[in-house]
C-alpha positions as CSV (number, residue, x, y, z in Angstrom):
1,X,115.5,166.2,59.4
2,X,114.2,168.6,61.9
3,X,114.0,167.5,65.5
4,X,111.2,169.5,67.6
5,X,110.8,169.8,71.0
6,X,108.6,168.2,73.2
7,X,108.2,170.8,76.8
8,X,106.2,168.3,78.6
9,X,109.1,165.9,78.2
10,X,111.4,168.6,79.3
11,X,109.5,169.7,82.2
12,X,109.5,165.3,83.4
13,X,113.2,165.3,83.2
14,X,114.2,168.8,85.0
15,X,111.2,168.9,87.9
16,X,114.1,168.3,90.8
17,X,116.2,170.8,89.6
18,X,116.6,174.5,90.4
19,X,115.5,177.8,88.4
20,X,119.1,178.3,86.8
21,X,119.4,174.9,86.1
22,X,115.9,174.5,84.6
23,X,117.3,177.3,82.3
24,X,120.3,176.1,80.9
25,X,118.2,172.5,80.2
26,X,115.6,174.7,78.1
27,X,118.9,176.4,76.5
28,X,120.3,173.0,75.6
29,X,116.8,171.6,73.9
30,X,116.7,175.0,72.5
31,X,120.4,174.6,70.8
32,X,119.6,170.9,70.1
33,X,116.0,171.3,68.4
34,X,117.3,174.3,66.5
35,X,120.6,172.7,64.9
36,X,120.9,172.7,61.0
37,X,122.7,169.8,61.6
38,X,120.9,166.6,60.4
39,X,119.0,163.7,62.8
40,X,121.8,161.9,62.0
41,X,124.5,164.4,62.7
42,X,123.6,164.8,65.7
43,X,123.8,161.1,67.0
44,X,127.4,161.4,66.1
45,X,128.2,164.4,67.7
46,X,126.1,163.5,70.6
47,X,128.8,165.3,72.8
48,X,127.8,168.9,71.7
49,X,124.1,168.9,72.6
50,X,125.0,167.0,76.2
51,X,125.7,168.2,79.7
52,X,128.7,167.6,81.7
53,X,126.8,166.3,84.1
54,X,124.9,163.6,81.5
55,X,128.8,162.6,80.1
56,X,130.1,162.2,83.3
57,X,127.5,159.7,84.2
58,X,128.1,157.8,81.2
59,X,132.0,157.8,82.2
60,X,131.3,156.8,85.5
61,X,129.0,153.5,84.3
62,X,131.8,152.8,81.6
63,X,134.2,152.7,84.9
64,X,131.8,150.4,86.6
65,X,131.2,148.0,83.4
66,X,135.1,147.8,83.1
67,X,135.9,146.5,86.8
68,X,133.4,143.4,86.0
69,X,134.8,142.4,82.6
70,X,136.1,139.3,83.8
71,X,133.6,138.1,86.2
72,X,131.3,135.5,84.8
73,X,127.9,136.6,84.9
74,X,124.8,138.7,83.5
75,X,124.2,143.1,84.5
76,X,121.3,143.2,86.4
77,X,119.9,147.2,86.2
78,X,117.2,147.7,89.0
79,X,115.4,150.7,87.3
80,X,115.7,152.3,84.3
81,X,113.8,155.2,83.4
82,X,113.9,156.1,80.3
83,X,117.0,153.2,79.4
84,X,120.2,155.2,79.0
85,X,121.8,152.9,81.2
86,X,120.2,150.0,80.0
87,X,121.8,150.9,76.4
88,X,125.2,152.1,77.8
89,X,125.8,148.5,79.8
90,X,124.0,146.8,76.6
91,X,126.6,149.0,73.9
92,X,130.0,148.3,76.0
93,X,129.1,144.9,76.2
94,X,129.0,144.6,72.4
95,X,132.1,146.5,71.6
96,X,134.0,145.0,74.9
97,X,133.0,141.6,74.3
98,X,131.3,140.6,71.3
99,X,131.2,137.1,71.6
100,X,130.2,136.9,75.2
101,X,126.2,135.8,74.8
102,X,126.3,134.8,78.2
103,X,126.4,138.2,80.0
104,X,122.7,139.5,79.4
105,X,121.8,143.1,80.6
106,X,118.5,142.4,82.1
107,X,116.8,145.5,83.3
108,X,113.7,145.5,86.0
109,X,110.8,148.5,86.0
110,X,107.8,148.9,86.5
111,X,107.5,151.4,83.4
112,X,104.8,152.9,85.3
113,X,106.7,154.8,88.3
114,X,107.0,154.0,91.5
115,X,104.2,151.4,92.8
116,X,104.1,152.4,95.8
117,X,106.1,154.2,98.5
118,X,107.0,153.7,102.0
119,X,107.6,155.2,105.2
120,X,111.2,155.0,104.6
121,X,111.1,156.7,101.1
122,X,109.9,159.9,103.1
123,X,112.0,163.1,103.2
124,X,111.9,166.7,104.0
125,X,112.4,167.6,100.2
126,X,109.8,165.8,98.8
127,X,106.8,163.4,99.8
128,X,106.6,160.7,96.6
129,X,103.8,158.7,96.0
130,X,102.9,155.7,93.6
131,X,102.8,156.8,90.0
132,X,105.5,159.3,90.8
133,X,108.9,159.1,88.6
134,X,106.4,157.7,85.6
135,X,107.9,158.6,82.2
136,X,105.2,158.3,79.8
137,X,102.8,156.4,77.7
138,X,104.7,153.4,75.6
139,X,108.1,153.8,77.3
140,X,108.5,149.9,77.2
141,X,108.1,150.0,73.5
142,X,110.0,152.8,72.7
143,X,112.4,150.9,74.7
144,X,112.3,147.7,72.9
145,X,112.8,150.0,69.6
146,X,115.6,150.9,71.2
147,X,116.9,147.2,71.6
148,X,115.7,146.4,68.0
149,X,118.1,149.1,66.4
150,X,121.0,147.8,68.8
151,X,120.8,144.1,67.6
152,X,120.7,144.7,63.9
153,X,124.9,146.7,64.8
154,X,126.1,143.6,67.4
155,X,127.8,140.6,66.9
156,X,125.4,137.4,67.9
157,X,122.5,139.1,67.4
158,X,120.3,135.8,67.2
159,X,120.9,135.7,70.7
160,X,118.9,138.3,72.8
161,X,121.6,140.7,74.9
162,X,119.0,143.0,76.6
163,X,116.1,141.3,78.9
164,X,113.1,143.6,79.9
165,X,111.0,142.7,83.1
166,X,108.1,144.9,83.6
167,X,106.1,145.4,86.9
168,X,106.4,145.4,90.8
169,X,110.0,144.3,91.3
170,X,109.2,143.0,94.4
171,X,107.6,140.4,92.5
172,X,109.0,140.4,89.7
173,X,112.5,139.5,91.3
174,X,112.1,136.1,93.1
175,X,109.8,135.4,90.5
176,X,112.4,135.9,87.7
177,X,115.2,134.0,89.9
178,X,113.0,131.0,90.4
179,X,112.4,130.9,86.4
180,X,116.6,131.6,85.8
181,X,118.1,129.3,88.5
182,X,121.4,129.6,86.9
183,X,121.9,133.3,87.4
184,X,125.1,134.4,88.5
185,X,125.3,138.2,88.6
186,X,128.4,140.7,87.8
187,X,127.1,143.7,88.4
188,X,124.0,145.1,90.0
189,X,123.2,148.5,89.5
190,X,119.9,149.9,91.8
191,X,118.3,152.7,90.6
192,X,114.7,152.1,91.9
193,X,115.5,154.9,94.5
194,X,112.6,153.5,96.9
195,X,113.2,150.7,99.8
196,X,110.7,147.9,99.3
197,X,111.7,146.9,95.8
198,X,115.7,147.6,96.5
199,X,115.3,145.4,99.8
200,X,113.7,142.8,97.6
201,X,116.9,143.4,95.3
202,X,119.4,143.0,97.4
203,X,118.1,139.9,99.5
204,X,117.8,138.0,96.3
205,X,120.5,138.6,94.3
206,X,123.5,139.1,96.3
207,X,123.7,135.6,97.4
208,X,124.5,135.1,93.2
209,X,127.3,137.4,93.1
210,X,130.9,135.6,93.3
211,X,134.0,138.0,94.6
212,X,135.1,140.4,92.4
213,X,131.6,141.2,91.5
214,X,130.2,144.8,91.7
215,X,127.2,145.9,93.6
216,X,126.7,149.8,92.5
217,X,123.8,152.8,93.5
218,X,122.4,155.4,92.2
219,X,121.1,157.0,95.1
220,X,123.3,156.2,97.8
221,X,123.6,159.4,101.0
222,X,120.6,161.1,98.8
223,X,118.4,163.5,101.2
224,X,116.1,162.9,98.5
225,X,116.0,159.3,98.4
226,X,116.4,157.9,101.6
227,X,115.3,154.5,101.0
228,X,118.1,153.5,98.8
229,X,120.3,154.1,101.5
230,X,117.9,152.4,104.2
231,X,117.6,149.4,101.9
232,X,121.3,148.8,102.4
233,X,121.6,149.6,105.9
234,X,118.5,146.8,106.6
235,X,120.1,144.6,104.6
236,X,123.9,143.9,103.6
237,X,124.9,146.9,106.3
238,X,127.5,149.2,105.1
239,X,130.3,147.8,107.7
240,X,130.1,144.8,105.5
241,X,131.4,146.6,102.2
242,X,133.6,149.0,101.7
243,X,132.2,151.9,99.9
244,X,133.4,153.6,97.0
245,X,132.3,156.8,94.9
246,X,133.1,157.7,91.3
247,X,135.2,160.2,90.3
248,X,133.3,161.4,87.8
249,X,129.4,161.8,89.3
250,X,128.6,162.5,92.9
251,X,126.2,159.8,93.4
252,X,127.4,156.8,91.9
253,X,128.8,154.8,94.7
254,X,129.9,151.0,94.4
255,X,131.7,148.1,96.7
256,X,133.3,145.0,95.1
257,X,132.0,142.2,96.7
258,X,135.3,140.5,98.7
């Protein structure tokens, strides 16, 4: 099966990057559309048509997803893109602990981009707006395609591992917690790189996170993100954690909740 290229998708995921990196993106899809090697040849050999970069963010998450193995409690992912991490939390979750139908990766986003930005999101980079960060049309259900594949390969699969809740997280959130008032949380992993919805985040979940839990970011000390980093500061505070990075990505940051 021949896989073709899509450029518009290529130009969404490489718009932040620079000229030579842009490049070597175009020379991967290139090498990757162009392949002999079957559809399904290629999902097991993943690692030839992937970045360093792309497999040392799938290490580091595998790190984080490890350190909360034995804390009770469900993933809760605070954007998700396109869902790799979704399906990387939702995967080592099945092969770490099959019989665990309690821990539910449940994954907030708006599927539209941001809904709206604030004063705090603003930096000398770039100036977002609402919309911006958007994948495209049917992301959700390609998503959910996504989830329907995993659950025909998993252990317990009558009983639903991933949770999708679309819209304006500041919503979305205490709505979902007042509807789940059992919730206890393991891991939290923000990736909505803007401050209103990771403020929202933080004040209503952390309070549902026993010790040994792990609160992780995406976007922590990001020029280009600066409300991640204001969200936390507003919030928790950083004198109140103690901050770690990953080894393996330079943004992924954590603090294991003592």
């Amino acid at each position: 099966m021949r896989i073709m290229c899509n450029e518009n998708e290529l130009q969404l995921n490489i718009q932040n990057h620079t000229e030579v990196e842009k490049k070597l993106f175009s020379e991967y899809a290139e090498y990757f559309c162009n392949s002999p090697i079957s559809a399904v040849g290629k999902l097991q050999n993943f690692s030839k048509y992937i970045r360093r970069q792309d497999l040392s963010r799938f290490l580091a998450k595998h790190e984080l997803f490890k350190m909360q193995l034995d804390i009770p409690g469900s993933i809760i992912e605070c954007g998700c893109f396109q869902g790799g991490g979704t399906m990387t939390f939702a995967q080592l979750s099945s092969i770490y602990e099959p019989s665990n139908h309690t821990r539910k990766i449940i994954t907030f986003d708006t599927f539209a981009g941001f809904p709206s930005v604030t004063a705090s999101d603003i930096n000398s980079t770039r100036n977002y707006s609402a919309g911006d960060l958007s994948v495209y049309e049917g992301i959700e259900d390609e998503l959910k395609k996504s989830i329907e594949l995993f659950d025909k390969n998993r252990f317990l699969s009558h009983i639903p591992k991933v949770e999708l809740i679309r819209g304006d997280a500041t919503i979305t959130i205490p709505q979902f917690l007042k509807d789940n008032p059992h919730l206890l949380i393991s891991m939290i992993y923000f990736d909505f790189d803007i401050y209103e919805p990771t403020v929202i985040g933080l004040k209503t979940f952390i309070e549902r996170m026993p010790k040994g839990a792990i609160l992780a970011f995406d976007e922590l000390n990001a020029k280009v993100f600066p409300g991640e980093t204001l969200a936390l500061l507003h919030t928790v505070g950083i004198k109140n954690l103690k901050l770690k990075k990953t080894f393996f990505d330079p943004y992924i940051s954590y603090a294991i909740i003592e």
